[in-house]
HTML snippet that shows the backbone in 3Dmol.js (N, CA, C, O; Angstrom):
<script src="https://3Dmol.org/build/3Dmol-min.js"></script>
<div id="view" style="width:600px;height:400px;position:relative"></div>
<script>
const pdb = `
ATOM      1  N   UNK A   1       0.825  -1.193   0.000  1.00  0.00           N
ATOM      2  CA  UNK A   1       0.000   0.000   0.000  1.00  0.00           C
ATOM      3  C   UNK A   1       0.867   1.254   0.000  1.00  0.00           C
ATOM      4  O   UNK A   1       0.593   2.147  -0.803  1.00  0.00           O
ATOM      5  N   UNK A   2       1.940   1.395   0.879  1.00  0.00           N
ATOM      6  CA  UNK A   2       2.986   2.600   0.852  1.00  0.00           C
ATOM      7  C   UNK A   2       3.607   2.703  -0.632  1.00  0.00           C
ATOM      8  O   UNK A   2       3.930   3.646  -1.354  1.00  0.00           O
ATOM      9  N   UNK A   3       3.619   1.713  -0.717  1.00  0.00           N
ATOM     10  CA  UNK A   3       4.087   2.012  -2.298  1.00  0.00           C
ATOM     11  C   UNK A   3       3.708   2.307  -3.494  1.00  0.00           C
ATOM     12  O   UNK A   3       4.337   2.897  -4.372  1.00  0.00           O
ATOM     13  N   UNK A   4       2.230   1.705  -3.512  1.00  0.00           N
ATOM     14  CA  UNK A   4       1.536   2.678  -4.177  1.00  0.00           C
ATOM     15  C   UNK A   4       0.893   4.485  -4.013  1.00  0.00           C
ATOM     16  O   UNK A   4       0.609   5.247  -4.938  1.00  0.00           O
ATOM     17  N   UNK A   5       0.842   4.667  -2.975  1.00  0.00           N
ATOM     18  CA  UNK A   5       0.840   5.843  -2.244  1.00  0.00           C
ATOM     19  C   UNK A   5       2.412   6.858  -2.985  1.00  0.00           C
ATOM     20  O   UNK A   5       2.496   8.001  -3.435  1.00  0.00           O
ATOM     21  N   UNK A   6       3.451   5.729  -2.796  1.00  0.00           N
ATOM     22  CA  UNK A   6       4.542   6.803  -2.919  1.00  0.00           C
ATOM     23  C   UNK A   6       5.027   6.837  -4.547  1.00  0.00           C
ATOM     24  O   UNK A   6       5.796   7.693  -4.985  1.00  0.00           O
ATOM     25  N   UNK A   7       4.476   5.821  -5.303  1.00  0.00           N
ATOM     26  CA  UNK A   7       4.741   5.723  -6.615  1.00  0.00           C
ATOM     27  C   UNK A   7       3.157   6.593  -7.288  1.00  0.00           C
ATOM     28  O   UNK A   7       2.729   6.414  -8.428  1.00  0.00           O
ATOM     29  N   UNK A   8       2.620   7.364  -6.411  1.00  0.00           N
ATOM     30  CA  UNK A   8       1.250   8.726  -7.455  1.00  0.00           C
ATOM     31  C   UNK A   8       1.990   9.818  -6.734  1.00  0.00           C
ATOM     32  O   UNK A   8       2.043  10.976  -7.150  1.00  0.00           O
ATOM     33  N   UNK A   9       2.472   9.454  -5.799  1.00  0.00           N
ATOM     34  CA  UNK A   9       3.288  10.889  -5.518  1.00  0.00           C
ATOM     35  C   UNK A   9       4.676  12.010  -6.691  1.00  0.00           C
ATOM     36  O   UNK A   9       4.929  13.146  -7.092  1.00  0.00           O
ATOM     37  N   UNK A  10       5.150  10.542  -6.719  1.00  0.00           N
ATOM     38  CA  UNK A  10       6.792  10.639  -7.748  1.00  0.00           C
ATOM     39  C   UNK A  10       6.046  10.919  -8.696  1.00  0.00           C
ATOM     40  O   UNK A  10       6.220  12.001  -9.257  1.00  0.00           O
ATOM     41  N   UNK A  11       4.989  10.016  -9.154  1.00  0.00           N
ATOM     42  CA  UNK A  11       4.412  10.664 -10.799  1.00  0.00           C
ATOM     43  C   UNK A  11       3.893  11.876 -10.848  1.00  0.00           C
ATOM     44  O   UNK A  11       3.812  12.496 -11.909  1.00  0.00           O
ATOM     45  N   UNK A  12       3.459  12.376  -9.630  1.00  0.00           N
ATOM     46  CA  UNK A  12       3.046  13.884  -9.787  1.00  0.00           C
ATOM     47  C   UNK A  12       3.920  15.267  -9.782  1.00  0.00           C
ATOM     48  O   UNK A  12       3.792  16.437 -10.143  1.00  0.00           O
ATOM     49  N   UNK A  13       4.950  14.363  -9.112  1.00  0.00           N
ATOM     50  CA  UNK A  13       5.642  16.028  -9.093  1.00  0.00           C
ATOM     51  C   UNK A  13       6.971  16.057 -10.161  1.00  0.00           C
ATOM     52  O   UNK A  13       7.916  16.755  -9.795  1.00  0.00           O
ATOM     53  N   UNK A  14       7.073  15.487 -11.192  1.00  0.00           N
ATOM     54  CA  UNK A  14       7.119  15.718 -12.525  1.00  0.00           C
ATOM     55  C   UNK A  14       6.320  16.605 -13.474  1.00  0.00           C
ATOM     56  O   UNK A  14       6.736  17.473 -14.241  1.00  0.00           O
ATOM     57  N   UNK A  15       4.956  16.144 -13.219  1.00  0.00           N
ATOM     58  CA  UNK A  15       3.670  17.039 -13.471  1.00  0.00           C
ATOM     59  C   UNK A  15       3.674  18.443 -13.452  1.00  0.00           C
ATOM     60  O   UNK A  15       3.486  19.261 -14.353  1.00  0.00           O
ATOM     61  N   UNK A  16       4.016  18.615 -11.813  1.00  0.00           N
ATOM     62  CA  UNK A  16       3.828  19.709 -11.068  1.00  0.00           C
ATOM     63  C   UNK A  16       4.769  20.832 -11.572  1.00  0.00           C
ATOM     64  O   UNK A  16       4.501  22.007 -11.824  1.00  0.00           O
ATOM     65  N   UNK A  17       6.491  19.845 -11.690  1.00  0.00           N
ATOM     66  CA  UNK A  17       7.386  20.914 -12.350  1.00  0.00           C
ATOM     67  C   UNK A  17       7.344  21.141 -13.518  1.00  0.00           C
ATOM     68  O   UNK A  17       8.067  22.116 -13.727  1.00  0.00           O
ATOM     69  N   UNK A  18       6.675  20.609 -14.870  1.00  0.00           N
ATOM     70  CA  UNK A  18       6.031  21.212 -15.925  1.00  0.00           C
ATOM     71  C   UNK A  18       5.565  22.404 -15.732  1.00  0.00           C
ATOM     72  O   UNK A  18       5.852  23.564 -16.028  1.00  0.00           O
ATOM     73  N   UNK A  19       4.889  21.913 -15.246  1.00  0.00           N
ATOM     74  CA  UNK A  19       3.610  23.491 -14.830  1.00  0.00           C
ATOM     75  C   UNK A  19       4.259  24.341 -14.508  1.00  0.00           C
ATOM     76  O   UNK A  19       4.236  25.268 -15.318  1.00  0.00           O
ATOM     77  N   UNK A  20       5.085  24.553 -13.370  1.00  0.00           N
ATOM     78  CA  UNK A  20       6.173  25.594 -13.327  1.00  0.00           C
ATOM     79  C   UNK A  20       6.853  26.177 -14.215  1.00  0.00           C
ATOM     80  O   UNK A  20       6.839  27.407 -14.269  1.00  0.00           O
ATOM     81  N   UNK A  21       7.666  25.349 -15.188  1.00  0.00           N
ATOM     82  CA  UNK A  21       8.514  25.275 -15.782  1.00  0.00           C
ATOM     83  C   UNK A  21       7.722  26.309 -17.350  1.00  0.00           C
ATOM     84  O   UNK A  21       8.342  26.916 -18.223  1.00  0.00           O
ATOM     85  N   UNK A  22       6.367  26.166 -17.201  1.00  0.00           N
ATOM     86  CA  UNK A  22       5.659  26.421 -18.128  1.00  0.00           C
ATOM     87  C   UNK A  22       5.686  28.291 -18.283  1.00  0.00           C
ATOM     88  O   UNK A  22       5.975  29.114 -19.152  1.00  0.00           O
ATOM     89  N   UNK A  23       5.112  28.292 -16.629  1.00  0.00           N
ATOM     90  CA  UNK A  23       5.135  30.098 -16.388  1.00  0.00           C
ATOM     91  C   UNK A  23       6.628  30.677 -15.782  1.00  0.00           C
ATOM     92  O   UNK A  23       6.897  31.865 -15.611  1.00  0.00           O
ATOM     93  N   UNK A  24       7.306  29.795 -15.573  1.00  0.00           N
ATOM     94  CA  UNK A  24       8.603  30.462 -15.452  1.00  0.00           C
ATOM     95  C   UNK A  24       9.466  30.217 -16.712  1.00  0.00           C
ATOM     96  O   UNK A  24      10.682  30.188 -16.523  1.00  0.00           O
ATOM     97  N   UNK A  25       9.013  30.039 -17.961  1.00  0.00           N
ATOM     98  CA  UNK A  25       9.760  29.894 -18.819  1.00  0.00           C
ATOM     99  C   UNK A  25      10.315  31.320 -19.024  1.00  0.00           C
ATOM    100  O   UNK A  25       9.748  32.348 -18.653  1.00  0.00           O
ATOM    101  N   UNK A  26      11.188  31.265 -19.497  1.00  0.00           N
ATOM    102  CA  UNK A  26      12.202  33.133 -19.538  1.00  0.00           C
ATOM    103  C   UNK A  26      11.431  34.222 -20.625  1.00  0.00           C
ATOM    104  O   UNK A  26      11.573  35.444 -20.584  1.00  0.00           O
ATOM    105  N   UNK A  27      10.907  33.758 -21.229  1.00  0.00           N
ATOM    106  CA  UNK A  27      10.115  34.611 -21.974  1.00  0.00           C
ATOM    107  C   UNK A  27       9.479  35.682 -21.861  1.00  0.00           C
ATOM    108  O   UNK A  27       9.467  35.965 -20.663  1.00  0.00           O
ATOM    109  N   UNK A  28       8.852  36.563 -22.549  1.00  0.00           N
ATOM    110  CA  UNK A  28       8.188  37.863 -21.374  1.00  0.00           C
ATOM    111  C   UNK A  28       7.129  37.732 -20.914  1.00  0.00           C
ATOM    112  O   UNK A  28       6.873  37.844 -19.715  1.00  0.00           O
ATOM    113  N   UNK A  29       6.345  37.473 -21.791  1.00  0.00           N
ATOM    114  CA  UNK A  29       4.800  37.244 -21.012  1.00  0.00           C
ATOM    115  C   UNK A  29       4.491  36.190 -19.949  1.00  0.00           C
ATOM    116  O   UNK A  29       3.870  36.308 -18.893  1.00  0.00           O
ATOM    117  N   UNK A  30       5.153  35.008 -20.565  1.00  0.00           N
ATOM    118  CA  UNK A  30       5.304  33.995 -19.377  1.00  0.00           C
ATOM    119  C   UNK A  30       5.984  34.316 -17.906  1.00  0.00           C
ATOM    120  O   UNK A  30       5.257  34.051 -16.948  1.00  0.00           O
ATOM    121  N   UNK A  31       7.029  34.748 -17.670  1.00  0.00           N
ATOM    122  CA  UNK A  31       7.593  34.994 -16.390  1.00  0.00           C
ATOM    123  C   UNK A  31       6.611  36.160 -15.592  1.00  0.00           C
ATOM    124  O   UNK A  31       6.395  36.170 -14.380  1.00  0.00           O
ATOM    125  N   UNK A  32       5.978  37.312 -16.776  1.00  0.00           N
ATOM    126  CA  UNK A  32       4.928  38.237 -15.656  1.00  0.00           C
ATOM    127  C   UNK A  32       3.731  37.314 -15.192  1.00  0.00           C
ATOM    128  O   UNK A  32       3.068  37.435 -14.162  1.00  0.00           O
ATOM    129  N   UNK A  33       3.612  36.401 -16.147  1.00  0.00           N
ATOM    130  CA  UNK A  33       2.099  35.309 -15.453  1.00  0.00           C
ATOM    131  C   UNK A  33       2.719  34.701 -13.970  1.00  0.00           C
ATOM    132  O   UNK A  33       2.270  34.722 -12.824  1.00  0.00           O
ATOM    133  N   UNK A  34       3.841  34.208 -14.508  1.00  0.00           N
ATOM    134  CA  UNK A  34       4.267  33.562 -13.104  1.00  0.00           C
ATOM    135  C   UNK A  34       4.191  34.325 -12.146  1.00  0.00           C
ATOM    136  O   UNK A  34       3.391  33.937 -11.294  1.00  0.00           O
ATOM    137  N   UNK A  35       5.010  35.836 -11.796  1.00  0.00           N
ATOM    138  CA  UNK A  35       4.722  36.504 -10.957  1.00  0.00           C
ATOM    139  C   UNK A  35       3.574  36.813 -10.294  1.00  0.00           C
ATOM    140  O   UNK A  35       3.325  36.888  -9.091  1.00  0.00           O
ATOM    141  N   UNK A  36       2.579  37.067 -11.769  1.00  0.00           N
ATOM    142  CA  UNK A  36       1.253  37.351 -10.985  1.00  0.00           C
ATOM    143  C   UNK A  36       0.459  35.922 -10.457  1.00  0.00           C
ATOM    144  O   UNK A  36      -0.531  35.799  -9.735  1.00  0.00           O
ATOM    145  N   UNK A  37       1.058  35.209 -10.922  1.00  0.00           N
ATOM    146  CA  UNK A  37       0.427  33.859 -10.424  1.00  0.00           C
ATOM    147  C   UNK A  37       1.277  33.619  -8.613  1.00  0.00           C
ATOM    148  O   UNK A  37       0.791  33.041  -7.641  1.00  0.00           O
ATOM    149  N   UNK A  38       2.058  34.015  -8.683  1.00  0.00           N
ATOM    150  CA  UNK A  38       2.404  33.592  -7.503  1.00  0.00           C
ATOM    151  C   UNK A  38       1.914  34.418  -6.323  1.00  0.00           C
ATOM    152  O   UNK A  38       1.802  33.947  -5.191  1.00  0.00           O
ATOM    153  N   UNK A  39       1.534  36.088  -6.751  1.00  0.00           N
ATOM    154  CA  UNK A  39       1.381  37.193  -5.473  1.00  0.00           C
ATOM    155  C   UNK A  39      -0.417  36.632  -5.636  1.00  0.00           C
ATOM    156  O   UNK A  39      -0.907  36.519  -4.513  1.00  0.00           O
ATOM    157  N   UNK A  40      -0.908  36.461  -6.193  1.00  0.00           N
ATOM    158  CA  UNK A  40      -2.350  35.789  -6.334  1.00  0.00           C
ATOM    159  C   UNK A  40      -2.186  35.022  -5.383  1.00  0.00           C
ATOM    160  O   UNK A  40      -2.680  35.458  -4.343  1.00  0.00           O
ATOM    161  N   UNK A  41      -1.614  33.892  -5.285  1.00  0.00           N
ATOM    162  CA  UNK A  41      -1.452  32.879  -4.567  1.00  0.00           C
ATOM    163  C   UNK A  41      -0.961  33.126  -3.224  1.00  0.00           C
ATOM    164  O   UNK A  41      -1.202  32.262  -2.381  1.00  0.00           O
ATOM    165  N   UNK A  42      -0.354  34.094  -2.906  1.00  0.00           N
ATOM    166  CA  UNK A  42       0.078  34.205  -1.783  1.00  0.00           C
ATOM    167  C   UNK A  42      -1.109  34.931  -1.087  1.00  0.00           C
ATOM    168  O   UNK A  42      -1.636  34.516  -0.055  1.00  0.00           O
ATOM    169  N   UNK A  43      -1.482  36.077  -1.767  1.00  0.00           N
ATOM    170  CA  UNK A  43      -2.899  36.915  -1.291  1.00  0.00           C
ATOM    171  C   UNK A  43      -3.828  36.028  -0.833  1.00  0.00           C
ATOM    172  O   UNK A  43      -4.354  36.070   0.279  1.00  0.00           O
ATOM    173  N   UNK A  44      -4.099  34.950  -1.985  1.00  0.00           N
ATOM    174  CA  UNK A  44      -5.089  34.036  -1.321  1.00  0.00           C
ATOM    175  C   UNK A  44      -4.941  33.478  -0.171  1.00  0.00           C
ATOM    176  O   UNK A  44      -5.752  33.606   0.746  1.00  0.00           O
ATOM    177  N   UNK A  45      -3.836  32.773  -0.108  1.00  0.00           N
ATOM    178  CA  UNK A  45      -3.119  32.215   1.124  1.00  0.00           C
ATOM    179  C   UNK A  45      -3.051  32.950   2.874  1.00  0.00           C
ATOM    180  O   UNK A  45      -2.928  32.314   3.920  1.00  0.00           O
ATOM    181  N   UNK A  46      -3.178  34.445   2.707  1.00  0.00           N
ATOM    182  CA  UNK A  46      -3.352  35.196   3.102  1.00  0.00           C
ATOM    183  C   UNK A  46      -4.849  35.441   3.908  1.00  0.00           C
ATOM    184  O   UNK A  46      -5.137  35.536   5.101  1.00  0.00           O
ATOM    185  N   UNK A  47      -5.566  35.491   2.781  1.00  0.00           N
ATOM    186  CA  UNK A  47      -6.759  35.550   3.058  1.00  0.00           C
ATOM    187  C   UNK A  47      -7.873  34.541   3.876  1.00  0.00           C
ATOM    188  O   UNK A  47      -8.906  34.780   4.501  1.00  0.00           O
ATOM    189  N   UNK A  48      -7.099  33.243   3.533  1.00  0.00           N
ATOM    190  CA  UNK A  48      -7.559  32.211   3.817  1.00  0.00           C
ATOM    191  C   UNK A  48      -7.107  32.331   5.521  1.00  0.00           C
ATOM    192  O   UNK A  48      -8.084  32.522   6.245  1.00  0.00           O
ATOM    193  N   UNK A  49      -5.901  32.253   6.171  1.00  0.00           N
ATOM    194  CA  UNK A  49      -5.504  32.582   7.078  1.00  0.00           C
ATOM    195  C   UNK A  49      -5.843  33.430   7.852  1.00  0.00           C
ATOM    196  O   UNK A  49      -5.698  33.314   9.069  1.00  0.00           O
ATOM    197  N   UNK A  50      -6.448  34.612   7.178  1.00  0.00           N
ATOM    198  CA  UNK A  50      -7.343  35.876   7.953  1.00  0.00           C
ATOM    199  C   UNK A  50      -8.952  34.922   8.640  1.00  0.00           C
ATOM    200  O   UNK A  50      -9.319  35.002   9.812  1.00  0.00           O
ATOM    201  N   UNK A  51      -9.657  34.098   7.557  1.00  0.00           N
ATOM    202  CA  UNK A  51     -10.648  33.824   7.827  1.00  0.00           C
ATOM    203  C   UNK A  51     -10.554  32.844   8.975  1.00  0.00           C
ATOM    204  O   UNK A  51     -11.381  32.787   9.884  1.00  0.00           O
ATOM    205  N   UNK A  52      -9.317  31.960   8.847  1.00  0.00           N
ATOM    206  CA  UNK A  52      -9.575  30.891   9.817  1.00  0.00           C
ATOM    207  C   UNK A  52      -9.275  31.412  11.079  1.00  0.00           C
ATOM    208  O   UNK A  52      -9.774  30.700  11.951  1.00  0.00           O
ATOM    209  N   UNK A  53      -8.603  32.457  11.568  1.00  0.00           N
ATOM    210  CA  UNK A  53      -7.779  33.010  12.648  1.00  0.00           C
ATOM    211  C   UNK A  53      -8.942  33.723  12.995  1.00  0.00           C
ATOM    212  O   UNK A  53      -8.882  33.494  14.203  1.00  0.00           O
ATOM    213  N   UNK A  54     -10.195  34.575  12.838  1.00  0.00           N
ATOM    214  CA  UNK A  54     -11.647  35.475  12.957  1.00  0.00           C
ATOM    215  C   UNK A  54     -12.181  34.361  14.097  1.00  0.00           C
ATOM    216  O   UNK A  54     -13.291  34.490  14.613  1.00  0.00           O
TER     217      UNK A  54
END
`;
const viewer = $3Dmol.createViewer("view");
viewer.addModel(pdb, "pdb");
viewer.setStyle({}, {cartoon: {color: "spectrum"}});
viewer.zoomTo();
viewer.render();
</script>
């Protein structure tokens, strides 16, 4: 069972660094998505933390 558990894990974060790899590509438009993808993400993160802490 651990091993299947840890062999969808390994396959995903191949996945995962695509996706990265996608908006941090060096290009121009791509690297401002990333940015704004990431302060998005943090805001949210943020926000979420405001609500649970109320």
């Amino acid at each position: 069972m651990g091993e299947a558990i840890h062999g969808a894990t390994i396959r995903r974060i191949p996945a995962v660094n695509d996706l990265i790899n996608v908006f941090h590509d060096d290009r121009s438009g791509f690297y401002i998505v990333f940015n704004d993808f990431v302060i998005v993400s943090e805001h949210l993160l943020n926000h979420i933390h405001e609500i649970i802490m109320e």
